[in-house]
C-alpha positions in Angstrom: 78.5 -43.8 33.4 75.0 -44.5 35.2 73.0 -41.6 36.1 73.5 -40.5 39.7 71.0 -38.3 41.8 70.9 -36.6 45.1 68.4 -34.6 46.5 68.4 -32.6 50.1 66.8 -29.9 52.2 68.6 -26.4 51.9 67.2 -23.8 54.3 67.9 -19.8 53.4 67.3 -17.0 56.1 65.1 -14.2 55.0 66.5 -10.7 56.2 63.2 -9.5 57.2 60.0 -11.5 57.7 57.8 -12.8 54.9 53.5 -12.1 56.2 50.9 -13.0 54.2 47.4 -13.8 55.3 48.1 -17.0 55.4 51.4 -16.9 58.3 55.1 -15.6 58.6 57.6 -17.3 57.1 61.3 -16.0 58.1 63.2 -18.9 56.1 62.7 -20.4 52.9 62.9 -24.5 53.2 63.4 -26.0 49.7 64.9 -29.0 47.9 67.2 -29.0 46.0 67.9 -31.8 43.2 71.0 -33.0 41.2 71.3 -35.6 38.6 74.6 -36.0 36.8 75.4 -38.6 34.7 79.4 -37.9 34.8 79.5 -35.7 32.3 77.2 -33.3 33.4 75.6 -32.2 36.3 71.5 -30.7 35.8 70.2 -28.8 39.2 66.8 -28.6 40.3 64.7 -26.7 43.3 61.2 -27.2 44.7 59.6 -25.4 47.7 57.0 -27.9 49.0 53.7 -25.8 50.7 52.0 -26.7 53.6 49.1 -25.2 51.8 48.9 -28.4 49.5 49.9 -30.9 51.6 53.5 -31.1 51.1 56.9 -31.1 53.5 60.3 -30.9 52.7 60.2 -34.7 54.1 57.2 -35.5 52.1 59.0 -33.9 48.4 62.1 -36.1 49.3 59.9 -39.3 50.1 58.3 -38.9 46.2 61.8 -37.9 44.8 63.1 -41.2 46.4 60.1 -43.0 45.0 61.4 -42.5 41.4 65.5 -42.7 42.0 65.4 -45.8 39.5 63.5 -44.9 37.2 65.7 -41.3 36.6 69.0 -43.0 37.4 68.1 -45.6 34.9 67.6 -42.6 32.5 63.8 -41.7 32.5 62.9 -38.0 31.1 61.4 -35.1 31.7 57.8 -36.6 29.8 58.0 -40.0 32.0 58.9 -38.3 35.3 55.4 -36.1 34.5 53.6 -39.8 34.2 55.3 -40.8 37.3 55.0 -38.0 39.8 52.3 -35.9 40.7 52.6 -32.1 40.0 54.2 -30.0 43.1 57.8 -29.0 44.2 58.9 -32.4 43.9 58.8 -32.7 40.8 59.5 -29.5 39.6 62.5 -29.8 41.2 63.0 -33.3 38.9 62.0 -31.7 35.8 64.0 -28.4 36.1 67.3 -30.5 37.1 66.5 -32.7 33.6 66.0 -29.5 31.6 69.7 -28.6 33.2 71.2 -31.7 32.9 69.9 -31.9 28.9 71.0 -28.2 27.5 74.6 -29.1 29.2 74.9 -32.7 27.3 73.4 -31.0 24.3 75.9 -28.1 24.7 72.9 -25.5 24.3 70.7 -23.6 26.3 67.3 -24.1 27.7 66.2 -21.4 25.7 67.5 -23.3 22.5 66.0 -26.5 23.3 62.5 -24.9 23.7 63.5 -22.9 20.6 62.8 -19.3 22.7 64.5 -16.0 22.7 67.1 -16.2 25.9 65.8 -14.6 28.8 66.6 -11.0 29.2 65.9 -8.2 32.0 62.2 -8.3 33.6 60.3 -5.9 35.9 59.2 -8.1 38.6 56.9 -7.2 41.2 57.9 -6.4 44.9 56.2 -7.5 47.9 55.0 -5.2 50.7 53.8 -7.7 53.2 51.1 -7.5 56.0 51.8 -4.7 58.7 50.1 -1.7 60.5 49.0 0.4 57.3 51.5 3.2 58.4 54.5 0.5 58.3 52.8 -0.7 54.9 53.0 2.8 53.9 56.6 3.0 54.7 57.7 -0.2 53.0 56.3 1.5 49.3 58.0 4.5 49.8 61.2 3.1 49.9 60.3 0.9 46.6 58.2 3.4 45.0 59.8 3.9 41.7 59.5 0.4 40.8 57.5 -0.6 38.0 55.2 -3.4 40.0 54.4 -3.5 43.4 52.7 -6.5 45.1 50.5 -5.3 47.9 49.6 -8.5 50.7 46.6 -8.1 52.5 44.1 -10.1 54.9 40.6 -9.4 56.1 41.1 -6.7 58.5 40.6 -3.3 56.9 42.4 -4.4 53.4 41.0 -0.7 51.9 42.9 1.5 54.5 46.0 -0.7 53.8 45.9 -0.7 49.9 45.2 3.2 49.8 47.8 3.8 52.1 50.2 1.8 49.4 49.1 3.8 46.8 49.6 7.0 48.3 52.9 6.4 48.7 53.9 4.6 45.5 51.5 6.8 43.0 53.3 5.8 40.1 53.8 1.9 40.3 51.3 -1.0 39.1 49.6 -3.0 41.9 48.3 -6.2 42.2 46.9 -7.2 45.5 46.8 -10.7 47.1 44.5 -11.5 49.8 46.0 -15.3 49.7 42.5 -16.7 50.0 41.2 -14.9 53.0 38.1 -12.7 51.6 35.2 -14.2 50.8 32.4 -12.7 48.2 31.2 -9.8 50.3 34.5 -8.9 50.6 35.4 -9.0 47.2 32.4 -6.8 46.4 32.8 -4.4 49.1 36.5 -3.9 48.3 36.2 -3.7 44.8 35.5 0.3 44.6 39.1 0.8 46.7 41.0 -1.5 43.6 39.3 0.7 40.9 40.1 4.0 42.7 43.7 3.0 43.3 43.8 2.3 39.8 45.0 -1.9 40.9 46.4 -4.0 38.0 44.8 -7.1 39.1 43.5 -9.2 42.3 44.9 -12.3 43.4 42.9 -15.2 44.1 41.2 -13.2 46.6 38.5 -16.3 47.9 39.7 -19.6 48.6 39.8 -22.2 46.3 36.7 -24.3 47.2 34.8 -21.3 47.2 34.9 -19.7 43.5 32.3 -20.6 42.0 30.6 -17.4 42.2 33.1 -15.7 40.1 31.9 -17.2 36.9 28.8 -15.0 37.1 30.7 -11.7 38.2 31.6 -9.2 36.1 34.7 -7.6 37.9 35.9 -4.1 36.7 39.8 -5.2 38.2 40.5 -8.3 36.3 40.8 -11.4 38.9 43.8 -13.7 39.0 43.7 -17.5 39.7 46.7 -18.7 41.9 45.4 -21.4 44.1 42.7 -22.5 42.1 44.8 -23.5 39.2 47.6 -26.1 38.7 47.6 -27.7 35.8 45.6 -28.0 32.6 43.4 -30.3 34.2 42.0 -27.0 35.9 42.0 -24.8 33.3 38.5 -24.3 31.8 36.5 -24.3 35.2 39.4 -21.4 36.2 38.5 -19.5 32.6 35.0 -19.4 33.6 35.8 -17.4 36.8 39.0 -15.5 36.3 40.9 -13.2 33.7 44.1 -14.1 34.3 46.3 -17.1 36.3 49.4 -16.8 37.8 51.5 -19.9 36.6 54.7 -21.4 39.3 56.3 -24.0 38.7 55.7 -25.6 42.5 52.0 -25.7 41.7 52.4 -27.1 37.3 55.3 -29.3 38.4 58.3 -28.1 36.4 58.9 -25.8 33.2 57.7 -29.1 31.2 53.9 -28.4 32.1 54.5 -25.0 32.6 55.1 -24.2 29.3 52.1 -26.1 27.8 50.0 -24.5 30.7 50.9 -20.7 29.7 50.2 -21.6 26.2 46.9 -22.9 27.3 45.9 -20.3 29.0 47.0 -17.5 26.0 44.3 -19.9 24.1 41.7 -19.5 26.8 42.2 -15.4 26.4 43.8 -15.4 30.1 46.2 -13.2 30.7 49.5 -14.7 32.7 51.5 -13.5 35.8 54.7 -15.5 36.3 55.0 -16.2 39.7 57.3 -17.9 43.2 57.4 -19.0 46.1 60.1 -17.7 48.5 62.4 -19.4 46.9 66.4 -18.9 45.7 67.6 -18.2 42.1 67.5 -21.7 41.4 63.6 -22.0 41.6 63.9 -18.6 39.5 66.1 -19.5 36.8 63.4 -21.7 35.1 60.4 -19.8 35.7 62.1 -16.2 33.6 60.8 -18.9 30.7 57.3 -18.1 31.6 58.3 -14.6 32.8 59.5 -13.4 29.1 55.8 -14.5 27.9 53.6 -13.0 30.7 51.6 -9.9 31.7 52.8 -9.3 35.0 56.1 -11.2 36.6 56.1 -11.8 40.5 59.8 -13.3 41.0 61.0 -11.6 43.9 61.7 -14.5 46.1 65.6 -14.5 46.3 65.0 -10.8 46.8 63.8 -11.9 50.6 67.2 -13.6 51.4 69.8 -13.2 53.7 72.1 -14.9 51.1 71.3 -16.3 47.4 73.0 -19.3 45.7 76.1 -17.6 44.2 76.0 -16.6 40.6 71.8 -16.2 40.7 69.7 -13.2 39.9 69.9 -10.0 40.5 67.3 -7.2 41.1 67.8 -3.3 41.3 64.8 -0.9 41.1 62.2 -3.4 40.3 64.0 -5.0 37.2 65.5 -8.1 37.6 68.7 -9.6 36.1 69.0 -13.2 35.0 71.8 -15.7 36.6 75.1 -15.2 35.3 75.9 -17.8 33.0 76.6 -21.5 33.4 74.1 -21.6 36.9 70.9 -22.7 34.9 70.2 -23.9 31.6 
C-alpha cells in the first residue's frame, strides 16, 4: 500500500504561563506528522519559532512541499537533502524513525544500536517574575536535581540569588534567551560563580558572540541560538563550552545524533533540550538526553493535558512514554 501522510496544527494549554525574555507563551502550537504506509503508522512533532522565522502555517507549507517525495517512499537521509533544518522537518524525520522501528519490529534505540532510554533528571523552569514570586516558584521545586532559572536584563543578580536561596541544593543553569549583551555578561558573572551556577545559556544574541572566543569564563557558557547544525559547529567551539542540542533547531534525531557526536569531538559538553512542546517532541530527544551533561525536557511538564501514554515527571526525574507511543 502507498505511503500516506498527514500533517496538522495541535494547540496544548499551558496551566500556568510560560516568560522568558523573549515573551509569554500560554499555549504550545505544534505540528504534528503521520506517515503510515498501512501497516504501520510513524508520528512526528515540530514546534515552529517565531525566533527563526517559522509559523505553524509556514512548517505545514514545507511539509506539503515534500508529500511526494515521502509518500513515494523517500527517507530519513533524502528528507535531510530536501528540507531545511527546523520543526518541519523534525517533525518528518522523527515520524520516519517511528514508522521504521515499527516495520522493522524493533525500537529506535535498536536501530541506532543504543541502550533504551531510561529515567533522566531534567531541569525545571522558573520563569521571569518579581524575584519574591521567583523565589517562591524554587521552593516548591527545591529538591530537584536541576533547576532552570529564566532571566532578562533587569536586575538578573537579585533574581538568580533569590533562586538560590531558596533551592540551595539543586544545579542551575540560567538562560537570559539572548537579552545581555557583554557588559552584562561580565558584570553578572561574579553572581553565577557565587551561586555556584552549572552553566549560562546563550546569554548574548546570536549575531553578537564573537567576543566570547576571547573570554575566559569561570561558569562554562552554553550555545543555544547560535548553534543548529554542524555547519555551525567550530565557530560555536571557539566561543562556548557547551551547546544545547533540540531537535527543532538540528531538524530531527537524524542530525541530532551526528551533531552530539560532533560536538563530544569538539570537547563540548551537551545539554539536551525543548521547546514547550508535548511528549511527542520529547520522546526522540531522551536519545540525546541519555548522552548529555545536563537534560532540559520539561516541556509537557507546562501542560494543561499531555498526549496520552507520554512522559512522566516527579521530583525532577523524568519517566519515558509508556510503550508502543514512540519508537
Amino acid at each position: 500500500m502507498p505511503r500516506q501522510l498527514s500533517a496538522r496544527h495541535d494547540r496544548f494549554a499551558l496551566h500556568t504561563p510560560f516568560r522568558i525574555a523573549r515573551g509569554v507563551k500560554t499555549a504550545a502550537d505544534v505540528v504534528t506528522v503521520e506517515i503510515s504506509d498501512g501497516a504501520a503508522t510513524g508520528r512526528g512533532e515540530g514546534v515552529p519559532y517565531p525566533r527563526y522565522g517559522e509559523s505553524i502555517d509556514s512548517a505545514l507549507a514545507e511539509i506539503a512541499e515534500v508529500r511526494a517525495a515521502l509518500e513515494a517512499g523517500a527517507g530519513r537521509h533524502e528528507v535531510i537533502g530536501l528540507m531545511r533544518p527546523g520543526a518541519a522537518r523534525n517533525a518528518v524525520d522523527c515520524a520516519l524513525w517511528d514508522l521504521e522501528a515499527k516495520l522493522a519490529g524493533k525500537t529506535v534505540a535498536a536501530l541506532i544500536g543504543a541502550p533504551e532510554p531510561g529515567p533522566v533528571a531534567t531541569a525545571l523552569t522558573v520563569v521571569i517574575d518579581t524575584p519574591d514570586a521567583m523565589a517562591r516558584a524554587a521552593a516548591a521545586i527545591a529538591e530537584v536535581p536541576l533547576i532552570k532559572v529564566k532571566v532578562d536584563a533587569s536586575d538578573p543578580a537579585t533574581a538568580i540569588r533569590a533562586v538560590r536561596r531558596a533551592a540551595p541544593n539543586a544545579a542551575l543553569i540560567v538562560d537570559p534567551n539572548e537579552s545581555w549583551d557583554e557588559a552584562l555578561v561580565r558584570a553578572t558573572m561574579p553572581v553565577l560563580v557565587e551561586c555556584k551556577v552549572d552553566t549560562l545559556e546563550q546569554p548574548c544574541p546570536a549575531e553578537s558572540d564573537s567576543w566570547l572566543a576571547g573570554y575566559d569564563s569561570p561558569v562554562p557558557i552554553c550555545a543555544d541560538e547560535s548553534l543548529h547544525t554542524v555547519a555551525e559547529l567550530d565557530a560555536v567551539a571557539a566561543r562556548y563550552g557547551a551547546v544545547n542540542i533540540k531537535l527543532d533547531k538540528t531538524g530531527g534525531l537524524t542530525t541530532a545524533l551526528e551533531l552530539a557526536q560532533a560536538a563530544r569531538a569538539h570537547g563540548l559538553k551537551l545539554m539536551s533540550g525543548c521547546m514547550v512542546c508535548s511528549s511527542l517532541g520529547i520522546a526522540p530527544a531522551l536519545h540525546i538526553a541519555r548522552q548529555a551533561d545536563w537534560a532540559d525536557l520539561d516541556g509537557p511538564t507546562w501542560l494543561a493535558d499531555d498526549r496520552a501514554g507520554g512522559t512522566r515527571t516527579e521530583h525532577g526525574i523524568m519517566q519515558p512514554p509508556m510503550e508502543g507511543f514512540w519508537g
